[in-house]
Structure formats: structure tokens, C-alpha cells
PDB file with one MODEL, atoms N, CA, C and O in Angstrom:
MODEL        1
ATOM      1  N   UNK A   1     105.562 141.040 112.492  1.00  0.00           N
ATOM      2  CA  UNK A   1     106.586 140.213 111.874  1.00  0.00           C
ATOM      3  C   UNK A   1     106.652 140.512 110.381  1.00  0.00           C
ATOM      4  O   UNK A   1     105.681 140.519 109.624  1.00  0.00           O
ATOM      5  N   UNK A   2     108.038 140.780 110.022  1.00  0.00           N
ATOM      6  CA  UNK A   2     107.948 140.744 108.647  1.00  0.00           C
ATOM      7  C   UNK A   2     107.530 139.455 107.472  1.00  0.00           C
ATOM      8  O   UNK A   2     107.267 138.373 107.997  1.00  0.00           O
ATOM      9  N   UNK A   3     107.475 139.501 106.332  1.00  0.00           N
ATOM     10  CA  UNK A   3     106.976 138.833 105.550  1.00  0.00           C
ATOM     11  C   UNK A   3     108.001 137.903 104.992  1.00  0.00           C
ATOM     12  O   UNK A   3     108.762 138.528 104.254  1.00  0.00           O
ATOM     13  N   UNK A   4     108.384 136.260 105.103  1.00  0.00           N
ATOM     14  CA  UNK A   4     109.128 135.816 104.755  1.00  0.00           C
ATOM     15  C   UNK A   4     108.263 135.178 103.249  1.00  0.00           C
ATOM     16  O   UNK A   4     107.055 135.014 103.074  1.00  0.00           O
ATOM     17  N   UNK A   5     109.728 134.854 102.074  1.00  0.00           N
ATOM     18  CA  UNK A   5     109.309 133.874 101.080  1.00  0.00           C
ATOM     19  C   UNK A   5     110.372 133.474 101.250  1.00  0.00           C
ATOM     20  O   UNK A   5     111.366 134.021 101.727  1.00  0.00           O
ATOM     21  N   UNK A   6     110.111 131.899 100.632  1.00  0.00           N
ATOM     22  CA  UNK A   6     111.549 131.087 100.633  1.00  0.00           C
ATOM     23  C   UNK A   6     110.837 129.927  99.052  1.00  0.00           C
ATOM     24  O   UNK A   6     109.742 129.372  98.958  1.00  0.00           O
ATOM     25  N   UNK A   7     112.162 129.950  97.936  1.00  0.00           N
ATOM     26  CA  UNK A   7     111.730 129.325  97.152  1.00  0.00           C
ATOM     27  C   UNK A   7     112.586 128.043  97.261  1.00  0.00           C
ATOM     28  O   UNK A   7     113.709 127.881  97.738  1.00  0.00           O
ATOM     29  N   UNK A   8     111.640 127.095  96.621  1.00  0.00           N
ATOM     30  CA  UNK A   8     111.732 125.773  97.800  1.00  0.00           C
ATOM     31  C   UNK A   8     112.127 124.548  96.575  1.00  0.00           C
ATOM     32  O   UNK A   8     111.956 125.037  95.458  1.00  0.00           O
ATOM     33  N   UNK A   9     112.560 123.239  96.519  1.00  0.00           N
ATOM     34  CA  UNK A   9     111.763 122.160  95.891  1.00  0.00           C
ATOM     35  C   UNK A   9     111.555 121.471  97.089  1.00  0.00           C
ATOM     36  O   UNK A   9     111.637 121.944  98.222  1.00  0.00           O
ATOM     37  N   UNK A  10     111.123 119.671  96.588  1.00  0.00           N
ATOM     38  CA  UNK A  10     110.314 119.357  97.523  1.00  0.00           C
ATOM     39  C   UNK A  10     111.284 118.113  98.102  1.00  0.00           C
ATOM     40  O   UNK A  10     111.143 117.399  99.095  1.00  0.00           O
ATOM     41  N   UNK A  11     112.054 118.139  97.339  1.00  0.00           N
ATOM     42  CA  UNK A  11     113.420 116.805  97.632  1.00  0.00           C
ATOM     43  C   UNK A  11     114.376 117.198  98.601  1.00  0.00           C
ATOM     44  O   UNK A  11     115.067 116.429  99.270  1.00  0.00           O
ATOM     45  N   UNK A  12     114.379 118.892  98.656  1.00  0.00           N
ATOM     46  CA  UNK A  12     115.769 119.855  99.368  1.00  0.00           C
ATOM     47  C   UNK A  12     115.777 119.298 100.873  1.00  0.00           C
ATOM     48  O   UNK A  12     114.658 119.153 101.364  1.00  0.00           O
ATOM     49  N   UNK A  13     116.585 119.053 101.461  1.00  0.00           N
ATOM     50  CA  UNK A  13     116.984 119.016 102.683  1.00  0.00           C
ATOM     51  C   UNK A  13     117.241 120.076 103.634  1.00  0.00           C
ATOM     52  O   UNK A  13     116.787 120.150 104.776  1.00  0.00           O
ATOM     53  N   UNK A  14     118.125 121.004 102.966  1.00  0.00           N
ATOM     54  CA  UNK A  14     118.049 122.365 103.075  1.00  0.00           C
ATOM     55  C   UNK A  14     117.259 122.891 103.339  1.00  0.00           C
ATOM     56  O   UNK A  14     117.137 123.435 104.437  1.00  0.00           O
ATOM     57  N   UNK A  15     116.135 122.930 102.096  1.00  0.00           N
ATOM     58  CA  UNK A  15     114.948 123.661 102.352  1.00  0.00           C
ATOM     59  C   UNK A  15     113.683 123.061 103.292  1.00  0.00           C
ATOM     60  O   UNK A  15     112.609 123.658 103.358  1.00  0.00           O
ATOM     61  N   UNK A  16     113.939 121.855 103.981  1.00  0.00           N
ATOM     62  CA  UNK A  16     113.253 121.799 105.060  1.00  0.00           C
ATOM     63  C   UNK A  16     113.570 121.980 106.389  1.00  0.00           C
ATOM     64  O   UNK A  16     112.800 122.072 107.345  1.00  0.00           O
ATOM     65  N   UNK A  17     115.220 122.038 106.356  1.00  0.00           N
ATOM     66  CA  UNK A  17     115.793 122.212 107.657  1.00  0.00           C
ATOM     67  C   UNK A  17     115.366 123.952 107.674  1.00  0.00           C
ATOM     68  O   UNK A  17     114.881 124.449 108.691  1.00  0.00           O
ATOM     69  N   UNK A  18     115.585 124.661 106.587  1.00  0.00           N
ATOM     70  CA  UNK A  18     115.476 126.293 106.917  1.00  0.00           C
ATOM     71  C   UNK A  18     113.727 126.437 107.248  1.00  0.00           C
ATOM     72  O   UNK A  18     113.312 127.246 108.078  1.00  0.00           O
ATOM     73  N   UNK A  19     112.994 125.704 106.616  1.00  0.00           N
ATOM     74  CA  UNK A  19     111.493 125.950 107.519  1.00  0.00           C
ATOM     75  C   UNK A  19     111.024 125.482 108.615  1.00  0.00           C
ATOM     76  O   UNK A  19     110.011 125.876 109.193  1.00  0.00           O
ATOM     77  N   UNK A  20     111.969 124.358 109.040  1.00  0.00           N
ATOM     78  CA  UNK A  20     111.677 123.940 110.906  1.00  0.00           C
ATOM     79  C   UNK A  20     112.479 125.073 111.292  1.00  0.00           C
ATOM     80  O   UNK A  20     111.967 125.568 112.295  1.00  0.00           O
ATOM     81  N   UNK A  21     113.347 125.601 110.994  1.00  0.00           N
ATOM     82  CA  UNK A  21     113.677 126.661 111.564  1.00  0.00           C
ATOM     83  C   UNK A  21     112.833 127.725 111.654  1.00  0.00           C
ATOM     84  O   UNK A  21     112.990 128.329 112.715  1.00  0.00           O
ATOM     85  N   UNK A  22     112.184 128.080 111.102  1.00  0.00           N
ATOM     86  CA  UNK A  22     111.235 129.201 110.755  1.00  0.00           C
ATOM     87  C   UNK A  22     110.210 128.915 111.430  1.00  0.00           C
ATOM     88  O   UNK A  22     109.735 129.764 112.184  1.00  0.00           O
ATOM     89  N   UNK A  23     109.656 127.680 111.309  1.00  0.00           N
ATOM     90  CA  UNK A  23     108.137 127.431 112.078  1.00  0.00           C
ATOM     91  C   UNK A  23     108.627 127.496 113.763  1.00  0.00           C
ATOM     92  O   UNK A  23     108.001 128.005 114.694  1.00  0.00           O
ATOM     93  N   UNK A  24     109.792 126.887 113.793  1.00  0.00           N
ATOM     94  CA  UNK A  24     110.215 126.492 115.301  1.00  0.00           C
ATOM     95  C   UNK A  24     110.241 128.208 115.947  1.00  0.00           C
ATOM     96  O   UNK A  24     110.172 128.227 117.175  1.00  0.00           O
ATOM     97  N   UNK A  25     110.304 129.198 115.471  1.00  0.00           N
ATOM     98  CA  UNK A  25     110.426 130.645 115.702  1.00  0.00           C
ATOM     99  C   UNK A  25     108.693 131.014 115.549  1.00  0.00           C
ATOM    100  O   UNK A  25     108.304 132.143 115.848  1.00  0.00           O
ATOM    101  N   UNK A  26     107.731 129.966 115.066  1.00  0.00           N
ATOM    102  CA  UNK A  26     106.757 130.845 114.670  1.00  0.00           C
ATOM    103  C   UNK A  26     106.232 131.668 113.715  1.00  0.00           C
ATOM    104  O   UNK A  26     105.203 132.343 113.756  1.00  0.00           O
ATOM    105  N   UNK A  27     107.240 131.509 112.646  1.00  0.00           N
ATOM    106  CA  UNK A  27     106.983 132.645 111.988  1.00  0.00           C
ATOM    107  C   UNK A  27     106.451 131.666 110.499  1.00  0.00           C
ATOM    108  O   UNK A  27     106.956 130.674 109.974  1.00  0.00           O
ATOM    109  N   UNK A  28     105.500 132.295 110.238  1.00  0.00           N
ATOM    110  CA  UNK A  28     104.814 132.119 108.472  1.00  0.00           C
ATOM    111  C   UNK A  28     105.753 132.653 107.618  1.00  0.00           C
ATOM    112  O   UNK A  28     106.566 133.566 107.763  1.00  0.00           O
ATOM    113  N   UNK A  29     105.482 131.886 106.663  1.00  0.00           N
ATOM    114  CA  UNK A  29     106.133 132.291 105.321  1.00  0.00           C
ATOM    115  C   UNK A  29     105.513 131.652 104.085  1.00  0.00           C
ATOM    116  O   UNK A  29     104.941 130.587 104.313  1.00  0.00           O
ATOM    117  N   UNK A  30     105.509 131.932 103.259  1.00  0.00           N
ATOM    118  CA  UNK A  30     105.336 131.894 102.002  1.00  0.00           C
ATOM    119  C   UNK A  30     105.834 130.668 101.150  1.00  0.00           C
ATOM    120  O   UNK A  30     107.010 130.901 101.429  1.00  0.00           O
ATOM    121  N   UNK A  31     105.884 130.034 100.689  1.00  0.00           N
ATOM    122  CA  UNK A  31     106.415 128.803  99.785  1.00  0.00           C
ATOM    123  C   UNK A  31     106.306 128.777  98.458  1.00  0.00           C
ATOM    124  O   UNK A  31     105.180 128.974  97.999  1.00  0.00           O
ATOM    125  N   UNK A  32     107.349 128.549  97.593  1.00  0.00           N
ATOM    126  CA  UNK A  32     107.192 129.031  96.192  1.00  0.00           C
ATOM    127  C   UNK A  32     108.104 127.371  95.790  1.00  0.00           C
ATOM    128  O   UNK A  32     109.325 127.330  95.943  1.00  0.00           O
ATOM    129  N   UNK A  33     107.381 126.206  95.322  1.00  0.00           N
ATOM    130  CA  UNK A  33     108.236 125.465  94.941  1.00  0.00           C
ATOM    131  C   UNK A  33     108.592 125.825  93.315  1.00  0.00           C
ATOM    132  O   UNK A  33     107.845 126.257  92.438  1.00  0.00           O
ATOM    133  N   UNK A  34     109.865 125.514  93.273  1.00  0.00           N
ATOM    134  CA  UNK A  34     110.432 125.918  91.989  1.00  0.00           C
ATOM    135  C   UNK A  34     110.939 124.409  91.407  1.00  0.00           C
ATOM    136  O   UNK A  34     111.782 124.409  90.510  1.00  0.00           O
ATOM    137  N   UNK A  35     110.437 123.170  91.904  1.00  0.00           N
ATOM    138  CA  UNK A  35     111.194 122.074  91.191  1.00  0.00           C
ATOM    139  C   UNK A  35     109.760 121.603  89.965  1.00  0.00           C
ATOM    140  O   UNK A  35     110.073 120.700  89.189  1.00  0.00           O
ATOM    141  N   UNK A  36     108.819 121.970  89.864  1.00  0.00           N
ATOM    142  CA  UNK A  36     108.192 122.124  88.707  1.00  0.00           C
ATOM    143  C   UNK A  36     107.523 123.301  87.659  1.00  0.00           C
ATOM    144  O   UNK A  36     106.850 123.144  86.641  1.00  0.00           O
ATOM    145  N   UNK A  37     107.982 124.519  88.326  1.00  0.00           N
ATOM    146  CA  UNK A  37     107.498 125.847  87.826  1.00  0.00           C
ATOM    147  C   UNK A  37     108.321 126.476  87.360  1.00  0.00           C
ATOM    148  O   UNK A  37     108.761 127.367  88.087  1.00  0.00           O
ATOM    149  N   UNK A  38     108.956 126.332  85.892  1.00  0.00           N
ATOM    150  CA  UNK A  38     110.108 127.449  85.536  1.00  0.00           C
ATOM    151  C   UNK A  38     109.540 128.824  85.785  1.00  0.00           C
ATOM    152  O   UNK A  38     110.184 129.445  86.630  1.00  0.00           O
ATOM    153  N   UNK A  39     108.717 129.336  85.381  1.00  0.00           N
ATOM    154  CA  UNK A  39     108.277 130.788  86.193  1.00  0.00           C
ATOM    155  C   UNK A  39     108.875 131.136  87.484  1.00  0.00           C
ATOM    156  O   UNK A  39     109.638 132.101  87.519  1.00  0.00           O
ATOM    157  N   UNK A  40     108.515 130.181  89.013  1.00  0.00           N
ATOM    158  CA  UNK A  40     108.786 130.792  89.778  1.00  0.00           C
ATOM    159  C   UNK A  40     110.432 130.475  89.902  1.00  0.00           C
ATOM    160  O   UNK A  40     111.127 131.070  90.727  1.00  0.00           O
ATOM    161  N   UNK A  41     110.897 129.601  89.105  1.00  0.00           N
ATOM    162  CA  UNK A  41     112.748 129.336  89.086  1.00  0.00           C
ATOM    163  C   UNK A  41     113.232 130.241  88.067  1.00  0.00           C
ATOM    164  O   UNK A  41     114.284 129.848  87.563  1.00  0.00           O
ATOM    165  N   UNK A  42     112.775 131.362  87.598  1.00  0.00           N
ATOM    166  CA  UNK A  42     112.908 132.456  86.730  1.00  0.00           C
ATOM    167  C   UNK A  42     113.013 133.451  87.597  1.00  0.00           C
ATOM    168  O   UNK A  42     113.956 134.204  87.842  1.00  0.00           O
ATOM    169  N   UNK A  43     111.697 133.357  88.138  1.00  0.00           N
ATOM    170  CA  UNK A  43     111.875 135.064  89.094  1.00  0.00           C
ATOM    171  C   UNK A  43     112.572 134.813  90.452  1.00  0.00           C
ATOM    172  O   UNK A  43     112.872 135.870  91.008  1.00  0.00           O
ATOM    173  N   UNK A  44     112.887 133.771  91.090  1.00  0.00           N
ATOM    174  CA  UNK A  44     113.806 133.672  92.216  1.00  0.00           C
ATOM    175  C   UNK A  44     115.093 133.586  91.636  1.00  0.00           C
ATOM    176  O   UNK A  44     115.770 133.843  92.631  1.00  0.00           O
ATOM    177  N   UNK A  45     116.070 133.366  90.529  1.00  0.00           N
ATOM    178  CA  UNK A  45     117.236 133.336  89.818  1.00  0.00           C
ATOM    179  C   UNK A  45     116.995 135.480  89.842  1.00  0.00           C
ATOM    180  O   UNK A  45     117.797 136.200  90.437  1.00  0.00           O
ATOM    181  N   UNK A  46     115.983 135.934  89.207  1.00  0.00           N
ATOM    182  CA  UNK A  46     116.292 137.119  89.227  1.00  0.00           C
ATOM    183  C   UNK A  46     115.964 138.158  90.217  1.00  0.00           C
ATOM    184  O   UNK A  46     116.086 139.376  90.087  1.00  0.00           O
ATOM    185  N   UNK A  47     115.513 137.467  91.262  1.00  0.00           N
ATOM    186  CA  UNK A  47     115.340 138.216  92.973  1.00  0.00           C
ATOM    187  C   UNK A  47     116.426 137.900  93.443  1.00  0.00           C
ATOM    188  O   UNK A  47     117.033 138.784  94.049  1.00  0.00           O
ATOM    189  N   UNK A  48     116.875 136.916  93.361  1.00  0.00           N
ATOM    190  CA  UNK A  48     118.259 136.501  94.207  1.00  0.00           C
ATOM    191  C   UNK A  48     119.488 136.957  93.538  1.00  0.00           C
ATOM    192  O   UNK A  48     120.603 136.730  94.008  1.00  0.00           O
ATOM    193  N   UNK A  49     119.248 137.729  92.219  1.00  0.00           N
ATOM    194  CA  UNK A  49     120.857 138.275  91.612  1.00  0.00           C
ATOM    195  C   UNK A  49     121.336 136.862  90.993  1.00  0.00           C
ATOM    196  O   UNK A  49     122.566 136.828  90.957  1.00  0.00           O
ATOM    197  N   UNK A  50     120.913 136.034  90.642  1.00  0.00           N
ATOM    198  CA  UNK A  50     121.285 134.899  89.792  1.00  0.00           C
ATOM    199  C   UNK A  50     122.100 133.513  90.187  1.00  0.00           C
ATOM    200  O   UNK A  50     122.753 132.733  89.494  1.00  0.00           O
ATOM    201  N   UNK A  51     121.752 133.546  91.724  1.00  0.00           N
ATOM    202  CA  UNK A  51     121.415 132.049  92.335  1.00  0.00           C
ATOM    203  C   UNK A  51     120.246 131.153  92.109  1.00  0.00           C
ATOM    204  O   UNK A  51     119.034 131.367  92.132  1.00  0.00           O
ATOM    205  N   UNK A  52     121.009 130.015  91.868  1.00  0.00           N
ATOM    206  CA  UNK A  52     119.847 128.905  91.028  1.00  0.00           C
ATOM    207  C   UNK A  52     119.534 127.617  91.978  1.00  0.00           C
ATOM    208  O   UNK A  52     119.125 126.517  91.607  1.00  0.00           O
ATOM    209  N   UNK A  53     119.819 128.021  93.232  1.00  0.00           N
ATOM    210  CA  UNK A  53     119.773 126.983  94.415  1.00  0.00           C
ATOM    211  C   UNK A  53     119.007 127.112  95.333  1.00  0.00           C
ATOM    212  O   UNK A  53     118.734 128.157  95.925  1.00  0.00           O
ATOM    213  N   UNK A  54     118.498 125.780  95.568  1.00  0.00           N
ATOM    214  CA  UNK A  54     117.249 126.306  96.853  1.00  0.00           C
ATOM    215  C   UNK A  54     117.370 125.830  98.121  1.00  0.00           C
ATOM    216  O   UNK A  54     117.713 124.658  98.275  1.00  0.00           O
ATOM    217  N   UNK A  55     117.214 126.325  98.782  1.00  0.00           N
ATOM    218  CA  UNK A  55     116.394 127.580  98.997  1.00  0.00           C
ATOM    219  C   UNK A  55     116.891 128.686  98.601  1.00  0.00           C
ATOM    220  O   UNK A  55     118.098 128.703  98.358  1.00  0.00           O
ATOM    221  N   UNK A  56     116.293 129.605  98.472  1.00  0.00           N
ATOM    222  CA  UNK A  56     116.369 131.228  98.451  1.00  0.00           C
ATOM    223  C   UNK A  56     115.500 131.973  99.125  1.00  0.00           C
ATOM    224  O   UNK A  56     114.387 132.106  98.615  1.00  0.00           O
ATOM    225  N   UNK A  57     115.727 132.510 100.171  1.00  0.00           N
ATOM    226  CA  UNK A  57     115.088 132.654 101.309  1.00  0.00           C
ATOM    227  C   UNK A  57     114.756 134.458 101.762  1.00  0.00           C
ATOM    228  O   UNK A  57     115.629 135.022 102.422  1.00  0.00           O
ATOM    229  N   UNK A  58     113.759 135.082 101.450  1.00  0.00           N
ATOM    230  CA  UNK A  58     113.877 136.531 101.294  1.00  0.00           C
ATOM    231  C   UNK A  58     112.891 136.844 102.599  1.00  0.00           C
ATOM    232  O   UNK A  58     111.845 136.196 102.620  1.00  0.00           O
ATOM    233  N   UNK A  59     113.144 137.847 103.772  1.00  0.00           N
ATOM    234  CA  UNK A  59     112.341 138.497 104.881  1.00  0.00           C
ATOM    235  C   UNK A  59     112.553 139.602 104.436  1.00  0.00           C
ATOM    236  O   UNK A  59     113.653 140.118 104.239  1.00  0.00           O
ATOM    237  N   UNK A  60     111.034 140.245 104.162  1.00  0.00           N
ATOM    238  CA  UNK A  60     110.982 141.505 104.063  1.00  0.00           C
ATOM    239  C   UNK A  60     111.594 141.897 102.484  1.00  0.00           C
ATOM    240  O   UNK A  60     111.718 140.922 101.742  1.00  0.00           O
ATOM    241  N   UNK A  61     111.869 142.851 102.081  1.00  0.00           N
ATOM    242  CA  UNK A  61     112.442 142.816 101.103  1.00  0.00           C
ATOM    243  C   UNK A  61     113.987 142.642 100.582  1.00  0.00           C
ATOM    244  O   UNK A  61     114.651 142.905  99.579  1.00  0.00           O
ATOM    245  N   UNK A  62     114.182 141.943 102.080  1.00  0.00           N
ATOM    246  CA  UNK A  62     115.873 141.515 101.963  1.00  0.00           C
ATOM    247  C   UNK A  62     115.972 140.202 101.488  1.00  0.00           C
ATOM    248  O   UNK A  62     115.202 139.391 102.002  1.00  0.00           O
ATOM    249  N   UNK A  63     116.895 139.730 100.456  1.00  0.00           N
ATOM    250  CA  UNK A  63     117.452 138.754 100.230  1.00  0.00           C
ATOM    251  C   UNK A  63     118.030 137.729 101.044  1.00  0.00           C
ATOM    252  O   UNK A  63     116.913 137.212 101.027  1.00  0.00           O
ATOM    253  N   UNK A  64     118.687 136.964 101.721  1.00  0.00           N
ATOM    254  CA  UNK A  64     118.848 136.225 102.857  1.00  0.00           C
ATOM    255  C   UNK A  64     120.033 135.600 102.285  1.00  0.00           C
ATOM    256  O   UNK A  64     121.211 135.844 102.545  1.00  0.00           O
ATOM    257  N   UNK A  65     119.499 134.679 101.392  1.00  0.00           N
ATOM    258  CA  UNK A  65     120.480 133.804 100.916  1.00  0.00           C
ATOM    259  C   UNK A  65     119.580 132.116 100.959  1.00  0.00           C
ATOM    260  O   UNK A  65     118.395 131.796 100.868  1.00  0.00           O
ATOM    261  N   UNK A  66     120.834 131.374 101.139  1.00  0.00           N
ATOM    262  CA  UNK A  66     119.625 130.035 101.727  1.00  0.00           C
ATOM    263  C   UNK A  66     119.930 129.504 102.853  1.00  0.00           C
ATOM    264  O   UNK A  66     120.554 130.184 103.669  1.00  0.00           O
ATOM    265  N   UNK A  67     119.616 128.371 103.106  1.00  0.00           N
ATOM    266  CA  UNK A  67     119.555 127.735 104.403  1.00  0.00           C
ATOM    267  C   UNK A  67     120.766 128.331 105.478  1.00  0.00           C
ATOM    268  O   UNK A  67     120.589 128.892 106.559  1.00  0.00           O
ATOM    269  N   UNK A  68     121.980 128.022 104.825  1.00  0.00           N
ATOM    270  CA  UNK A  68     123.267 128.300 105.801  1.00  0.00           C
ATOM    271  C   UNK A  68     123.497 129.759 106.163  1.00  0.00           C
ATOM    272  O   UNK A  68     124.291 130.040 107.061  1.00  0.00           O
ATOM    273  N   UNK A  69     122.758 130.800 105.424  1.00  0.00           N
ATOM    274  CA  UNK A  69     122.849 131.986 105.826  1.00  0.00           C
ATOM    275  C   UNK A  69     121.805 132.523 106.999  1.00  0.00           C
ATOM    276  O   UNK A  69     122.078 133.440 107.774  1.00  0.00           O
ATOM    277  N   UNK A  70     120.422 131.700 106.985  1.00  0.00           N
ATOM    278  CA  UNK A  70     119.735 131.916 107.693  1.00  0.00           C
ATOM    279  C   UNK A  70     120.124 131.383 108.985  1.00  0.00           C
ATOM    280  O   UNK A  70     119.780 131.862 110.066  1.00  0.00           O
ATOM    281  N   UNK A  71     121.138 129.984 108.749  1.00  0.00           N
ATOM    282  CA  UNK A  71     121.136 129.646 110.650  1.00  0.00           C
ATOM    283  C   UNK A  71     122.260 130.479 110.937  1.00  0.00           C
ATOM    284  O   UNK A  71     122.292 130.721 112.144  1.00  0.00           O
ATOM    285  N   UNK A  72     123.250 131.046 110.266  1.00  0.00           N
ATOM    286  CA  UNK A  72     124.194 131.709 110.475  1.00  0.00           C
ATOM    287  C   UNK A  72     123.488 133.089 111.480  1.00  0.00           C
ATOM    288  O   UNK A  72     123.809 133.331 112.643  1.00  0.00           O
ATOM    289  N   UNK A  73     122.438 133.883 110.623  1.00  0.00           N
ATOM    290  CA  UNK A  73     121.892 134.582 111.190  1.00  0.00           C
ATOM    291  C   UNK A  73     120.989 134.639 112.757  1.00  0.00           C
ATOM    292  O   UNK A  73     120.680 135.558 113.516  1.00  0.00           O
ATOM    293  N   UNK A  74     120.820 133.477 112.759  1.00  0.00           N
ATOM    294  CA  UNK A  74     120.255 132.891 114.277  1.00  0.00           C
ATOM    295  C   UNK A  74     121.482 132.681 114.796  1.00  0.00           C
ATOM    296  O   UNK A  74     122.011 133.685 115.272  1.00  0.00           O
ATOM    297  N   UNK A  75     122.053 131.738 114.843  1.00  0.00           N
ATOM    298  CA  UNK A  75     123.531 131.751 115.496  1.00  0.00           C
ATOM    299  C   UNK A  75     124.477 133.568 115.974  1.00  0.00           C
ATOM    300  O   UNK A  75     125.458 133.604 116.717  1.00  0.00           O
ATOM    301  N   UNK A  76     124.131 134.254 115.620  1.00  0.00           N
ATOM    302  CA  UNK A  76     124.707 135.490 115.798  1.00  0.00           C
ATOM    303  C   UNK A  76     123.659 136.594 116.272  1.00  0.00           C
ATOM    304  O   UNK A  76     123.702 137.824 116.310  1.00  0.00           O
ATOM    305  N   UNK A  77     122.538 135.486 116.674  1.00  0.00           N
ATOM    306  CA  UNK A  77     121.655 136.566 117.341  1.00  0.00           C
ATOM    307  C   UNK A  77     120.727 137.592 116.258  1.00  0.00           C
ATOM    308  O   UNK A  77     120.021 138.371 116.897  1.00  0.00           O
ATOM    309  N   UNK A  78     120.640 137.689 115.214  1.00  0.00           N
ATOM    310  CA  UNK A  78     120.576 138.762 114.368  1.00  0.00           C
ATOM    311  C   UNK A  78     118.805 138.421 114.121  1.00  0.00           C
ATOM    312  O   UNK A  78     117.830 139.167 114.215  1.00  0.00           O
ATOM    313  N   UNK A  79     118.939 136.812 113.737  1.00  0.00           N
ATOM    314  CA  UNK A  79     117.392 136.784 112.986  1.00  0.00           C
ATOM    315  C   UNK A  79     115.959 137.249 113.481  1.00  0.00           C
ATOM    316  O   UNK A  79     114.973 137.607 112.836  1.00  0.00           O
ATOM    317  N   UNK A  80     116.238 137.089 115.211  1.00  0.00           N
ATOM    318  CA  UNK A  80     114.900 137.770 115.405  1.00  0.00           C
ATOM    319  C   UNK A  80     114.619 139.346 115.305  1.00  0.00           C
ATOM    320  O   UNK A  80     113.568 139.962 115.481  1.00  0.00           O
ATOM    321  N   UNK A  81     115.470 139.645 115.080  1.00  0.00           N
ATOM    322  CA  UNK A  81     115.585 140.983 114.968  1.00  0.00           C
ATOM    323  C   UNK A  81     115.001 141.361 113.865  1.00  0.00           C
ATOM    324  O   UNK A  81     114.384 142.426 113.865  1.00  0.00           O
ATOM    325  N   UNK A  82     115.088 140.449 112.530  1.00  0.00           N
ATOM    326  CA  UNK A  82     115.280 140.716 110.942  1.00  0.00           C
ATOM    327  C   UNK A  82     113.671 140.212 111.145  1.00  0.00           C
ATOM    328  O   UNK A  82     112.785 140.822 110.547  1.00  0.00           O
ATOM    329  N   UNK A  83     113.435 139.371 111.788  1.00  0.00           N
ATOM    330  CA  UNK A  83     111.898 138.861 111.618  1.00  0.00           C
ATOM    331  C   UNK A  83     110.931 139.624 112.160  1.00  0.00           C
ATOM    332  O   UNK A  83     109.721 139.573 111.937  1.00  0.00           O
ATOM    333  N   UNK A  84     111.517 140.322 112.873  1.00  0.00           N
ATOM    334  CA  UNK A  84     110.468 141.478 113.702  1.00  0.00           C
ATOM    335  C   UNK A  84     110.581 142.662 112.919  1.00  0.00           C
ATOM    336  O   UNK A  84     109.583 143.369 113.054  1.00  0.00           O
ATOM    337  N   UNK A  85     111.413 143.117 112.173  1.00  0.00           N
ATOM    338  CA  UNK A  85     111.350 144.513 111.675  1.00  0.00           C
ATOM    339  C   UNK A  85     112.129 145.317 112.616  1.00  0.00           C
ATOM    340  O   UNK A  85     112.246 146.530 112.442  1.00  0.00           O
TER     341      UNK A  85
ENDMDL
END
């Protein structure tokens, strides 16, 4: 399985619906909360090309997007694919 990060705060709705999604698949990932760390809300603004919203959700060294892109990607069949390599 590839390597997911997803940068998170801890209030997001979003960002917990996109990790029951993720756990519900099994898959680990990484957690980077950004609602008290300007560092890691620095380097996810400049991994993500200069989205400042969270989630930001990266498998592998692909960018994703956030929550709505990831169920989009399940919905079309695609994500296990992206999670397996």
C-alpha cells in the first residue's frame, strides 16, 4: 500500500469523514494537524500548490486534494487502485 498523509485540524468534519474513509479501507496514514503548527500549514499550502484548506490529502507522492476529491475517487472506482500502487 502506498503511503498516505493528510493534513488535518481537529474541528474539520471533512477531515474526519476522509479518515473513516481511509481506516474503513484499512489503510494507515499519516496525520499532520495544522490548526496549531504554522510549520506544518506552511509546508501543506506549499505541497498542495497553495490550498489553505483541510484536509489536504496526498497518497504516494500524488496530491489528492481534500475530502470531496477522495470520495469522488472511491465513487469511480479509482481509489483502490491509487492505494495499492
Amino acid at each position: 500500500m502506498q503511503t498516505v498523509e493528510i493534513y488535518s485540524s481537529s474541528t474539520c468534519g471533512h477531515c474526519f469523514a476522509a479518515k473513516r474513509l481511509l481506516a474503513d479501507k484499512g489503510q494507515s496514514f499519516a496525520e499532520f494537524n495544522v490548526q496549531m503548527d504554522s510549520d506544518r500549514r506552511s509546508e501543506m499550502i506549499q505541497r498542495s500548490g497553495g490550498l489553505s484548506t483541510v484536509p489536504q490529502i496526498f497518497i504516494g507522492a500524488q496530491h489528492i486534494g481534500g475530502c470531496d476529491e477522495l470520495y469522488t475517487l472511491e465513487r469511480l472506482g479509482k481509489l483502490d487502485a491509487l492505494l495499492n500502487g
